[in-house]
N, CA, C and O atoms as a GROMACS GRO file, in nm:
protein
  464
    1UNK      N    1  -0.621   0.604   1.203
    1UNK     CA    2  -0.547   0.582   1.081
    1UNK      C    3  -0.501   0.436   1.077
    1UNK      O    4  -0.443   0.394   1.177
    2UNK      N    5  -0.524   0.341   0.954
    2UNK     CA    6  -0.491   0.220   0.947
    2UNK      C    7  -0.340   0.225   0.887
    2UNK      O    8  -0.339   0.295   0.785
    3UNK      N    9  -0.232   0.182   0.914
    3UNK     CA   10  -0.132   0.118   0.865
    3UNK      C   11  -0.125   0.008   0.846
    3UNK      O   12  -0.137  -0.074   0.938
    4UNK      N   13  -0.089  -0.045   0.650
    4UNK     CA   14  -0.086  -0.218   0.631
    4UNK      C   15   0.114  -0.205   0.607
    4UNK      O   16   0.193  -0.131   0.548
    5UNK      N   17   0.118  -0.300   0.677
    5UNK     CA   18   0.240  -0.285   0.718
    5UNK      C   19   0.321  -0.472   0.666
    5UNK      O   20   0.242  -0.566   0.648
    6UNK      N   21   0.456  -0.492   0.652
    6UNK     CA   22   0.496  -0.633   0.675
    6UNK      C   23   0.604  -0.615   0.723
    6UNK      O   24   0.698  -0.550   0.675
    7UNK      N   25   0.598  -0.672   0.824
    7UNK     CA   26   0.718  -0.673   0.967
    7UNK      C   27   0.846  -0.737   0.898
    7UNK      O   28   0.944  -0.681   0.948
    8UNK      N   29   0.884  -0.826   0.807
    8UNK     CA   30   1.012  -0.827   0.737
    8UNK      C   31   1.072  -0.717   0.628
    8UNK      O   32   1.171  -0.733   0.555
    9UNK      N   33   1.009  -0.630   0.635
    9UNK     CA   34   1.020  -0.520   0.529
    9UNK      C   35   1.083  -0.400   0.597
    9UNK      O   36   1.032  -0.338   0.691
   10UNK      N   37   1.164  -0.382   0.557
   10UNK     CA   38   1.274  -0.285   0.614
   10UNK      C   39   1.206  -0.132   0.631
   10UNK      O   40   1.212  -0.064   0.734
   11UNK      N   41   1.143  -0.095   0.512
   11UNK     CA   42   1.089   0.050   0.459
   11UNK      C   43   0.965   0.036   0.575
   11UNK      O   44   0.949   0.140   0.639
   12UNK      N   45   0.882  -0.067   0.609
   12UNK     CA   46   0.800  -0.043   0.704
   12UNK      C   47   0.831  -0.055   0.829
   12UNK      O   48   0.751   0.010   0.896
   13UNK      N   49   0.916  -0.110   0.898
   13UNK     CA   50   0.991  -0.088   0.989
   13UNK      C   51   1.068   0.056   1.010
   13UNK      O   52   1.050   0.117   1.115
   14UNK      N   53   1.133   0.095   0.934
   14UNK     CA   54   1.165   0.238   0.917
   14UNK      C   55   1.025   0.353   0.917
   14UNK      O   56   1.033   0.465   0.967
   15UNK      N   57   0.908   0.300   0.855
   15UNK     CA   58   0.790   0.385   0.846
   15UNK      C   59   0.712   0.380   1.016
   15UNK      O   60   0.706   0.474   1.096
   16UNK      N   61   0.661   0.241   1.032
   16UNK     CA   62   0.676   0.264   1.167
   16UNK      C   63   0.725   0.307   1.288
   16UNK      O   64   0.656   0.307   1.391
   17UNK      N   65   0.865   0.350   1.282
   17UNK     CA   66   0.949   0.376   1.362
   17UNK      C   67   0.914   0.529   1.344
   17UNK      O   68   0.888   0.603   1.438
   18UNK      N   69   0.918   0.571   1.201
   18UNK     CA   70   0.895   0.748   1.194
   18UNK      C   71   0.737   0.779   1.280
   18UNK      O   72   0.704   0.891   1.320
   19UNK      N   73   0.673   0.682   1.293
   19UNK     CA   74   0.534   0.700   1.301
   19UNK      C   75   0.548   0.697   1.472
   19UNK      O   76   0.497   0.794   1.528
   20UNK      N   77   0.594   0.624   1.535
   20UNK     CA   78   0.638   0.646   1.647
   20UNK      C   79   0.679   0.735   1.720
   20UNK      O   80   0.647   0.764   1.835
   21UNK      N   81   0.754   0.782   1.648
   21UNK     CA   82   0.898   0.901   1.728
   21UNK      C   83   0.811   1.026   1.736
   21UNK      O   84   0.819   1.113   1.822
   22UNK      N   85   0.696   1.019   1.598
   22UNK     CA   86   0.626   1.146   1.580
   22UNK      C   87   0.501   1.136   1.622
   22UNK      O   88   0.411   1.180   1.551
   23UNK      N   89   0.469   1.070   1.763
   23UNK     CA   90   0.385   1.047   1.836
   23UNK      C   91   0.222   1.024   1.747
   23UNK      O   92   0.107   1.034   1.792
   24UNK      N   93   0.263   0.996   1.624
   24UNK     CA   94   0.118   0.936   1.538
   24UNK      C   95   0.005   0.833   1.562
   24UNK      O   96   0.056   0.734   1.509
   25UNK      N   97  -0.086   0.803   1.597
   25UNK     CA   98  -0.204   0.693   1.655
   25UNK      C   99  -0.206   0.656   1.505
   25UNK      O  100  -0.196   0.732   1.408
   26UNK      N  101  -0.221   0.515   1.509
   26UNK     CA  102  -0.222   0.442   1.425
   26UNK      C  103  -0.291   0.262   1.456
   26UNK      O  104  -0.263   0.212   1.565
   27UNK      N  105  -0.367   0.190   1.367
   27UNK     CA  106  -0.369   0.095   1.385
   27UNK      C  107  -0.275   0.001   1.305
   27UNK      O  108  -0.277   0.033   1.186
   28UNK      N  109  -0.209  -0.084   1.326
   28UNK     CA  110  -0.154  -0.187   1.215
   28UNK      C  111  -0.198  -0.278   1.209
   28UNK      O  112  -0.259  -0.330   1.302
   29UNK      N  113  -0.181  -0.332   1.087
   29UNK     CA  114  -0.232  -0.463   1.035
   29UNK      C  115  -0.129  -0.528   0.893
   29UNK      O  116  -0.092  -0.492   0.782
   30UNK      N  117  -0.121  -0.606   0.955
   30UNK     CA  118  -0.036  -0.738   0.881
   30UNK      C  119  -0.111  -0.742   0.700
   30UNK      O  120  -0.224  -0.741   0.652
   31UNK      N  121   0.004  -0.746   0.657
   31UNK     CA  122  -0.086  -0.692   0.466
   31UNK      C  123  -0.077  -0.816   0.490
   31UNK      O  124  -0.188  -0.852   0.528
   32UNK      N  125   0.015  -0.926   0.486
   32UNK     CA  126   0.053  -1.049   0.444
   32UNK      C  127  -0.077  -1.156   0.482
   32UNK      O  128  -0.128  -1.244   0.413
   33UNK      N  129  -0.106  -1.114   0.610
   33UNK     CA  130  -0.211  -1.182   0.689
   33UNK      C  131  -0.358  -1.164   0.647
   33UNK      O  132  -0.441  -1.247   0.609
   34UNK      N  133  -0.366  -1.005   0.667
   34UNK     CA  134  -0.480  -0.958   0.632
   34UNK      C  135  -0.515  -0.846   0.513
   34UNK      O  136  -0.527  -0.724   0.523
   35UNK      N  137  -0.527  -0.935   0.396
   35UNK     CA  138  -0.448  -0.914   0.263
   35UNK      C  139  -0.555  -0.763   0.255
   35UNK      O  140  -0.619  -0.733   0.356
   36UNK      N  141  -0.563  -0.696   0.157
   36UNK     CA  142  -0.708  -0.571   0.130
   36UNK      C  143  -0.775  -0.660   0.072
   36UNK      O  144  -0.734  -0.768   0.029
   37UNK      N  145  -0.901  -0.608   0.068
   37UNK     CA  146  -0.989  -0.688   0.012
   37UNK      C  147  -0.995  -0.626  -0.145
   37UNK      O  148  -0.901  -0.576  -0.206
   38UNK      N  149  -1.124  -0.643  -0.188
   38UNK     CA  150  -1.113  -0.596  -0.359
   38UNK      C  151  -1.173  -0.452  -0.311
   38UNK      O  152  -1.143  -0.341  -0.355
   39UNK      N  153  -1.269  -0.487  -0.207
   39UNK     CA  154  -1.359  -0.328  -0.161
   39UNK      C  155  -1.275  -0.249  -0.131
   39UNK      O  156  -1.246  -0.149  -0.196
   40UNK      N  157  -1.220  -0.290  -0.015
   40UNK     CA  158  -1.073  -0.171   0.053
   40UNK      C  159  -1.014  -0.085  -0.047
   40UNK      O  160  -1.024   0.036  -0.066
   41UNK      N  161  -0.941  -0.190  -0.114
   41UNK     CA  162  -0.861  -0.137  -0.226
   41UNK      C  163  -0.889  -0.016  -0.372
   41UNK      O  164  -0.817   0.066  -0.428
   42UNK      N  165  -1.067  -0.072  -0.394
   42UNK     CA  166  -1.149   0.003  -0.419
   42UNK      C  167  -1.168   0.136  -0.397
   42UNK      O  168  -1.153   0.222  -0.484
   43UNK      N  169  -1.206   0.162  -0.268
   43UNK     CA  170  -1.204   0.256  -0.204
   43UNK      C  171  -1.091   0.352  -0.181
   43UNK      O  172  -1.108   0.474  -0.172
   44UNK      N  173  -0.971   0.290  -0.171
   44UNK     CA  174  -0.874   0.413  -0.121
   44UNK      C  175  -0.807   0.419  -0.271
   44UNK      O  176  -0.744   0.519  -0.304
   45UNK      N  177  -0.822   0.317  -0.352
   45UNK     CA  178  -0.767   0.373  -0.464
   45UNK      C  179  -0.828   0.505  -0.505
   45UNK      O  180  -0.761   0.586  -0.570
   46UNK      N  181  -0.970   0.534  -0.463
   46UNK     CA  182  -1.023   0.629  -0.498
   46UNK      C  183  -1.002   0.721  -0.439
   46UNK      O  184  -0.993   0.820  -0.512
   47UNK      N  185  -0.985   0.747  -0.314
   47UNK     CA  186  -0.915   0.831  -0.196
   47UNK      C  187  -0.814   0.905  -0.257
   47UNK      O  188  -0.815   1.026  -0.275
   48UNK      N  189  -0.691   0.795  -0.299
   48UNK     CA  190  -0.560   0.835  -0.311
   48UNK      C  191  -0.609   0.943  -0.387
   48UNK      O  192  -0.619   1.052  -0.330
   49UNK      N  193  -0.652   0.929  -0.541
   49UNK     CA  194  -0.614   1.035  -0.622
   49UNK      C  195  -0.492   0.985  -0.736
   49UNK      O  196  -0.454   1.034  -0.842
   50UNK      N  197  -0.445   0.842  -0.646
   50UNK     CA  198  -0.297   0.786  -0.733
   50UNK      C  199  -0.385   0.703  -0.852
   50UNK      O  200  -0.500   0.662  -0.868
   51UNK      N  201  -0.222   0.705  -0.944
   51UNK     CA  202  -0.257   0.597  -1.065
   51UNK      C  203  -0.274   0.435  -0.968
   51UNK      O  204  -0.228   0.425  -0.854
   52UNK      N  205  -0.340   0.330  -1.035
   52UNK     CA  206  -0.346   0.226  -0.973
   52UNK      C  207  -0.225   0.172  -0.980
   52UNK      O  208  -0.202   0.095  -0.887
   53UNK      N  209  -0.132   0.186  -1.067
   53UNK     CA  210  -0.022   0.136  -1.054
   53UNK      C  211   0.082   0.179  -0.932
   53UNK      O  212   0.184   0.120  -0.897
   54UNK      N  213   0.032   0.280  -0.889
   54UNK     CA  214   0.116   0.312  -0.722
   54UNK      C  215   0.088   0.195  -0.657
   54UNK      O  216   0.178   0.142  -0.593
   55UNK      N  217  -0.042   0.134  -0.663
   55UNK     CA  218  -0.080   0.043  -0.533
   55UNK      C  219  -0.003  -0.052  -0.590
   55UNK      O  220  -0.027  -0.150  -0.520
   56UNK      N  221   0.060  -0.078  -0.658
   56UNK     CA  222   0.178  -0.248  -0.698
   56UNK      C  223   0.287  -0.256  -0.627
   56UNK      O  224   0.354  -0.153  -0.630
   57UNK      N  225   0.327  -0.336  -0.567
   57UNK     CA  226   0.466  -0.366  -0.511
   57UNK      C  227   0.541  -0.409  -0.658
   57UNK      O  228   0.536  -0.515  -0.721
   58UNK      N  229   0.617  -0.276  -0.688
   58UNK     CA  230   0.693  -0.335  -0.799
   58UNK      C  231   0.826  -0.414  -0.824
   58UNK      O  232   0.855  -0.483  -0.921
   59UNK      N  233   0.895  -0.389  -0.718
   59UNK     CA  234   1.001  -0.453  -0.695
   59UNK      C  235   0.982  -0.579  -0.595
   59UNK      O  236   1.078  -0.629  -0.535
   60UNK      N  237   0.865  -0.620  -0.584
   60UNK     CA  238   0.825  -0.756  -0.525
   60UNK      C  239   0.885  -0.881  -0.627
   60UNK      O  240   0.880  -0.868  -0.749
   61UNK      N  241   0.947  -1.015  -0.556
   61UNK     CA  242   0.923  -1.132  -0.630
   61UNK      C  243   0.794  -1.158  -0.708
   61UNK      O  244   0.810  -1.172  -0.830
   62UNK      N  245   0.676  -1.168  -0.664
   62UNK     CA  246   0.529  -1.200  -0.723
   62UNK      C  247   0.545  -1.106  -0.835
   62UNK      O  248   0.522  -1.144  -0.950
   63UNK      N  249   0.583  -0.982  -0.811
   63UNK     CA  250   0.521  -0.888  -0.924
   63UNK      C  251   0.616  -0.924  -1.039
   63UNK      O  252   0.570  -0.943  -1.152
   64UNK      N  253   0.767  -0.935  -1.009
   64UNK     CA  254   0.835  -0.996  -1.132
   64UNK      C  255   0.820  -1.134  -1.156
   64UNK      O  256   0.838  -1.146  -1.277
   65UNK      N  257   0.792  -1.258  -1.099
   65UNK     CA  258   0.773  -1.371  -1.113
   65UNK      C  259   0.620  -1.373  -1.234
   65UNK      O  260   0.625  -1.447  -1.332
   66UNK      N  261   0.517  -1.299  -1.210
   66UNK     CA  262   0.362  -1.267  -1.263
   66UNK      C  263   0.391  -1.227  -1.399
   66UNK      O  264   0.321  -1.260  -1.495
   67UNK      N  265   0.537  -1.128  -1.412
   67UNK     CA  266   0.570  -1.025  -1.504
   67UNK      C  267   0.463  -0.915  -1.573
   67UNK      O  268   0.449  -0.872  -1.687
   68UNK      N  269   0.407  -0.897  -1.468
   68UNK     CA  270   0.299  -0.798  -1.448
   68UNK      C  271   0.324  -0.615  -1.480
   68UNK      O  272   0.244  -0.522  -1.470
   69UNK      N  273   0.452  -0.618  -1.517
   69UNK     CA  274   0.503  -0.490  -1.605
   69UNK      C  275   0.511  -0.487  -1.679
   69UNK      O  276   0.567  -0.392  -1.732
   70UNK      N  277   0.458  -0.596  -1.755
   70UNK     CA  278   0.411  -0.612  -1.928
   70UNK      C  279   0.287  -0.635  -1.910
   70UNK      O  280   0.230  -0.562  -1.991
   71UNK      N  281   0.199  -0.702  -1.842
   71UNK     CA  282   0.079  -0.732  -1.780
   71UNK      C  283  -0.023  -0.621  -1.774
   71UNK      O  284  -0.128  -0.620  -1.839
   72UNK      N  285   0.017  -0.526  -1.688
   72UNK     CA  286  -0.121  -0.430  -1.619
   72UNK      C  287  -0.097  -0.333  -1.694
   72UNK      O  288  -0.168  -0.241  -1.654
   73UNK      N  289   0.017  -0.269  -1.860
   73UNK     CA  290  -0.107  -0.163  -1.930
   73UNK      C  291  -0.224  -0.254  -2.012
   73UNK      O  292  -0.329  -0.204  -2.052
   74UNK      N  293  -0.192  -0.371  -2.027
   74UNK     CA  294  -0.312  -0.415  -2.101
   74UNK      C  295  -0.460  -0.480  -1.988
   74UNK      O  296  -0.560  -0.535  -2.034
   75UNK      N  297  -0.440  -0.459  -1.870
   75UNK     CA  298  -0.535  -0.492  -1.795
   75UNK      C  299  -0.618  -0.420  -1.762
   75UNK      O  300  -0.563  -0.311  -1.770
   76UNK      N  301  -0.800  -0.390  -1.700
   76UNK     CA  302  -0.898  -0.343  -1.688
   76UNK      C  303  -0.793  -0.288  -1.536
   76UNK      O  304  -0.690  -0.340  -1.492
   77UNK      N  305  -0.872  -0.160  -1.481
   77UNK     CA  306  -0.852  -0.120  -1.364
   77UNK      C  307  -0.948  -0.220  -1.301
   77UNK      O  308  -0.902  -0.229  -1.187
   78UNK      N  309  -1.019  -0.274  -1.305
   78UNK     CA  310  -1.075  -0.388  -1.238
   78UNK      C  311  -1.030  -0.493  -1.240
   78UNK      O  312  -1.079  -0.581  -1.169
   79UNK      N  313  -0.936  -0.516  -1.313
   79UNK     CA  314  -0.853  -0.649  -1.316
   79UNK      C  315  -0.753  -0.664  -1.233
   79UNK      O  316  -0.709  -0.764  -1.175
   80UNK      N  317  -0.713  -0.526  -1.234
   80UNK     CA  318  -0.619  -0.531  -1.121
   80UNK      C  319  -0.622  -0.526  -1.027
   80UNK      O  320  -0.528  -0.575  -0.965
   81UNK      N  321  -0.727  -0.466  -0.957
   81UNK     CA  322  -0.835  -0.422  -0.840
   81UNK      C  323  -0.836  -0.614  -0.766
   81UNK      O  324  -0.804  -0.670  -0.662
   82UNK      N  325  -0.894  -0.652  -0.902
   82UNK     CA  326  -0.917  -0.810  -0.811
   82UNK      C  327  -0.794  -0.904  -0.807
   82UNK      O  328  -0.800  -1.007  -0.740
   83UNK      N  329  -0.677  -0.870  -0.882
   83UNK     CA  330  -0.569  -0.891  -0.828
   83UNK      C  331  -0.478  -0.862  -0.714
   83UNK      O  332  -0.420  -0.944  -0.642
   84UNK      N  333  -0.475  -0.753  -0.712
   84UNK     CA  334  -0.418  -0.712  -0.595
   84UNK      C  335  -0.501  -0.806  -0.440
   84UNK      O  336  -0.466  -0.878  -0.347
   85UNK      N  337  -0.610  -0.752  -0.487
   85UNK     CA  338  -0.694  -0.853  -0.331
   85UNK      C  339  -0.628  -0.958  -0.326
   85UNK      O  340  -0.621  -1.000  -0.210
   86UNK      N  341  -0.553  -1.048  -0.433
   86UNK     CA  342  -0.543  -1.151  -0.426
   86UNK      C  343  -0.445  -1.224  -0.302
   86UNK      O  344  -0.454  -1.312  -0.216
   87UNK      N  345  -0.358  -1.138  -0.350
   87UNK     CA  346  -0.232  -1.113  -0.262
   87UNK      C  347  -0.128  -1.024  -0.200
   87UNK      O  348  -0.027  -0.981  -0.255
   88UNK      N  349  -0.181  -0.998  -0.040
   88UNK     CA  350  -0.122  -0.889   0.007
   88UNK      C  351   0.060  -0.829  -0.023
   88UNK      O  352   0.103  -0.716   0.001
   89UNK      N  353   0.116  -0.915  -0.064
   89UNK     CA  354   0.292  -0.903  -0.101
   89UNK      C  355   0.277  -0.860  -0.239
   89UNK      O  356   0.385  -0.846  -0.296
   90UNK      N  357   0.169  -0.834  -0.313
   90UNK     CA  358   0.162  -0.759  -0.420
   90UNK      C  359   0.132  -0.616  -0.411
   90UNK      O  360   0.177  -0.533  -0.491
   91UNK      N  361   0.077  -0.595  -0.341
   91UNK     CA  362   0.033  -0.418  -0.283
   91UNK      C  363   0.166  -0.342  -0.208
   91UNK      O  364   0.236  -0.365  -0.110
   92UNK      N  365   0.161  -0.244  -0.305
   92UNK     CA  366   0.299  -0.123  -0.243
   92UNK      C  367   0.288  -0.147  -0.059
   92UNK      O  368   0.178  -0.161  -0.007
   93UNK      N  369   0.373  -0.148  -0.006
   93UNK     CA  370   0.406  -0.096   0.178
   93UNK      C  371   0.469   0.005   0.196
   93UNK      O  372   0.499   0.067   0.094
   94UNK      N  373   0.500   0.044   0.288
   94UNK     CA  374   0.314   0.085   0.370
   94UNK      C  375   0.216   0.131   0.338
   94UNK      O  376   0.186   0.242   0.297
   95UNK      N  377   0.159   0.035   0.360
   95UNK     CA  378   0.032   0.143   0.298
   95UNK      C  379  -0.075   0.211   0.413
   95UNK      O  380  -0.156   0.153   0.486
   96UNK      N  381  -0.053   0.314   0.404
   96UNK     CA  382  -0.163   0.428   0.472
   96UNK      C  383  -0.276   0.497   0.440
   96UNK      O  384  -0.299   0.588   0.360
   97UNK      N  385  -0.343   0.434   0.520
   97UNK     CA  386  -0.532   0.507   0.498
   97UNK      C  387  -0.578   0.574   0.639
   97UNK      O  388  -0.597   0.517   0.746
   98UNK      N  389  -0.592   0.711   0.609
   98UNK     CA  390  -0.615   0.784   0.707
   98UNK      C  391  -0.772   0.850   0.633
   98UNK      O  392  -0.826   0.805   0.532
   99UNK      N  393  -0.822   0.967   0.717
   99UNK     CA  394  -0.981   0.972   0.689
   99UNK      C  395  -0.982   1.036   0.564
   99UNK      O  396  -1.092   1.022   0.511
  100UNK      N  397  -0.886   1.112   0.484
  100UNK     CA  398  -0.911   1.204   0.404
  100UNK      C  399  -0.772   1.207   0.265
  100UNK      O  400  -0.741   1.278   0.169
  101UNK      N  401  -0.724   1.076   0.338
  101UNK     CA  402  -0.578   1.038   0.248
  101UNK      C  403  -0.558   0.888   0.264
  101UNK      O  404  -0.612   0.805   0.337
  102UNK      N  405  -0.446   0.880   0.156
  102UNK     CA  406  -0.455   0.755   0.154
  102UNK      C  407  -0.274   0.758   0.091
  102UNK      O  408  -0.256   0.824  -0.011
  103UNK      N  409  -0.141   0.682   0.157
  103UNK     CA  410  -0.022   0.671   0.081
  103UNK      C  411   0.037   0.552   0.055
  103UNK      O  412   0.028   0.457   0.133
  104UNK      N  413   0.096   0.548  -0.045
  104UNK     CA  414   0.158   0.406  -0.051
  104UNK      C  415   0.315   0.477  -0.080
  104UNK      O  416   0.358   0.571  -0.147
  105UNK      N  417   0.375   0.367   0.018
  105UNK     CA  418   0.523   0.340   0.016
  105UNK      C  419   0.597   0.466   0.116
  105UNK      O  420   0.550   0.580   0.114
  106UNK      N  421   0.710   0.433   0.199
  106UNK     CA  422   0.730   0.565   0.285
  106UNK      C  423   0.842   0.689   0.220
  106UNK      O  424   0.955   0.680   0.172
  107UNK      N  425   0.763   0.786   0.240
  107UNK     CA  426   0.848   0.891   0.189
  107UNK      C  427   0.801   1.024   0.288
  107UNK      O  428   0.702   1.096   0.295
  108UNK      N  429   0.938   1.013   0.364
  108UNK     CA  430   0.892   1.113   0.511
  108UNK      C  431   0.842   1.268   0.480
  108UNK      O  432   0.764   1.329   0.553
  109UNK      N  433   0.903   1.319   0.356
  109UNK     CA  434   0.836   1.468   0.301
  109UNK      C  435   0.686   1.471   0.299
  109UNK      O  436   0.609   1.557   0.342
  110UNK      N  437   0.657   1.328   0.221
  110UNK     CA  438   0.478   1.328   0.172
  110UNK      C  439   0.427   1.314   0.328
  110UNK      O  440   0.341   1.390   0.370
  111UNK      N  441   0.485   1.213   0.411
  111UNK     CA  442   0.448   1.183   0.575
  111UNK      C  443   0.415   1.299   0.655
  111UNK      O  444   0.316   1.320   0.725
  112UNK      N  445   0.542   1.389   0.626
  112UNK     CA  446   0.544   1.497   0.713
  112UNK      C  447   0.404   1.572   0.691
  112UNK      O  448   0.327   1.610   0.779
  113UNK      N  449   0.389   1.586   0.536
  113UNK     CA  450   0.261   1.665   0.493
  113UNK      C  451   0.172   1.669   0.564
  113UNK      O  452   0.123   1.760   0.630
  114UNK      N  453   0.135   1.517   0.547
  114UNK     CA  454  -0.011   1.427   0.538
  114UNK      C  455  -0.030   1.445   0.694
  114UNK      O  456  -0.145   1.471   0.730
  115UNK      N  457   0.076   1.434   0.799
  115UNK     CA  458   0.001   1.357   0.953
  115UNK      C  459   0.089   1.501   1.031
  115UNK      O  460   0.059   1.484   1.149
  116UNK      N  461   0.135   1.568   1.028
  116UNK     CA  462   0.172   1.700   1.134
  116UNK      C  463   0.075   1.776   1.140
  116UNK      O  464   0.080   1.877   1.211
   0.00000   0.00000   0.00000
């Protein structure tokens, strides 16, 4: 299971820590560093099952600085697809891709579901 994670982010620090305690295997990887690509993103958007707008960090600086909540209903799902690649501090955290799921943002009920 991949975890994209950013180590100044409180909610992933808290997500990691749940992921820990509950003896979960996991890989991490730095969103900031190693942003998704357009494919990745591609892909688990399709996984999820979610609207693409889950994958936004909405309460990010970028996303209000962009003002991209007036922005993305008028944008292609491909527009946003190659946005997001653009920049990893725009994509919801944590984000989790496991073989048969895919979550964005931590919420220990959906956690508990997905990985016990």
């Amino acid at each position: 299971m991949l975890v994209l994670v950013y180590r100044k982010c409180s909610t992933c620090m808290k997500a990691l820590k749940w992921l820990e305690e509950n003896n979960v295997e996991f890989e991490e990887r730095p969103i900031k560093e190693e942003n998704p690509t357009y494919e990745e993103l591609k892909e688990w958007h399709g996984k999820s099952g979610l609207p693409l707008k889950k994958f936004f960090n909405t309460s990010g600086l970028i996303y209000k600085d962009m003002q991209l909540k007036d922005k993305l209903p008028t944008m292609t799902e491909e527009e946003q697809l190659q946005l997001l690649a653009t920049n990893g501090m725009l994509v919801k955290r944590p984000l989790v891709v496991g073989e048969d799921f895919v979550l964005t943002g931590f919420k220990e009920k959906e956690w508990e579901v997905k990985m016990k």
